[in-house]
C-alpha positions in Angstrom: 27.0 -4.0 15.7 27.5 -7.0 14.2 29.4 -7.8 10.9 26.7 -8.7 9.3 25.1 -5.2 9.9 28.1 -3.4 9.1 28.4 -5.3 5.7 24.3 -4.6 5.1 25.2 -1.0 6.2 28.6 -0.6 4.0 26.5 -2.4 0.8 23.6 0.3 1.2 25.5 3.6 2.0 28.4 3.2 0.3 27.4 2.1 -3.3 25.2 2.8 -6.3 23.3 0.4 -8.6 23.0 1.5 -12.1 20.8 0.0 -14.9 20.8 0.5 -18.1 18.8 -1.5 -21.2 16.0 -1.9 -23.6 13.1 -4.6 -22.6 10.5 -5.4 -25.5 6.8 -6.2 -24.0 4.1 -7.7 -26.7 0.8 -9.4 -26.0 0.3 -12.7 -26.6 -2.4 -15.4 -26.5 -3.4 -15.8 -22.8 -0.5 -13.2 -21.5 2.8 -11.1 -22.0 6.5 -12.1 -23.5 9.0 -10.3 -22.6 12.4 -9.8 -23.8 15.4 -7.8 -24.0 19.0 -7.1 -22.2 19.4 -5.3 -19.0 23.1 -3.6 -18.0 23.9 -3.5 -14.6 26.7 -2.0 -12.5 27.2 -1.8 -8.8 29.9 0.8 -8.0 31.4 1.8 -4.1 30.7 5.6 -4.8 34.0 5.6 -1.5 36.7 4.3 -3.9 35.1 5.8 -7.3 35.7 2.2 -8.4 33.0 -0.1 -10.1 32.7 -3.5 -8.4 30.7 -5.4 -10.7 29.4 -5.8 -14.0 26.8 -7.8 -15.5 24.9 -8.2 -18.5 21.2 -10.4 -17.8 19.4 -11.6 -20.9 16.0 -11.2 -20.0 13.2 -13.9 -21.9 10.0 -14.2 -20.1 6.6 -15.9 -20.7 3.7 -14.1 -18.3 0.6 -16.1 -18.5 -2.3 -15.2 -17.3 -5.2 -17.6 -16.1 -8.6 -17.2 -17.3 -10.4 -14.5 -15.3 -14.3 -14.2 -14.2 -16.2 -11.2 -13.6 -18.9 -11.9 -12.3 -22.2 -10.3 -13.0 -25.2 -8.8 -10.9 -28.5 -10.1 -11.3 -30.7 -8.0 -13.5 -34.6 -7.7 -12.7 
């Protein structure tokens, strides 16, 4: 194997990802907005040890273009 495999292989088996947070979702005119804060950890689950960290702001704008349905004709 190469390294790189045994570092893809070492990342997957050996640790957890854990995420914790609130996100708020409200409509808008022509889409979504969406905000909150999302906690994340990785931890090797081998040492018992957390690895990293991180706190993401989360503040997103969804728009959403116009859509058509379109319609049989009716006779």
């Amino acid at each position: 194997m190469s390294i790189v495999d045994d570092f893809i292989e070492n990342l997957v088996e050996r640790n957890v990802i854990q995420l914790n947070g609130t996100l708020n979702v409200s409509l808008v005119d022509g889409g979504v907005k969406v905000k909150g804060t999302l906690l994340s950890a990785v931890s090797d689950q081998k040492k018992n040890k957390t690895i990293l960290n991180v706190n993401i702001p989360v503040d997103a704008d969804v728009k959403i273009g116009q859509v058509v349905i379109p319609l049989p004709n009716i006779k």
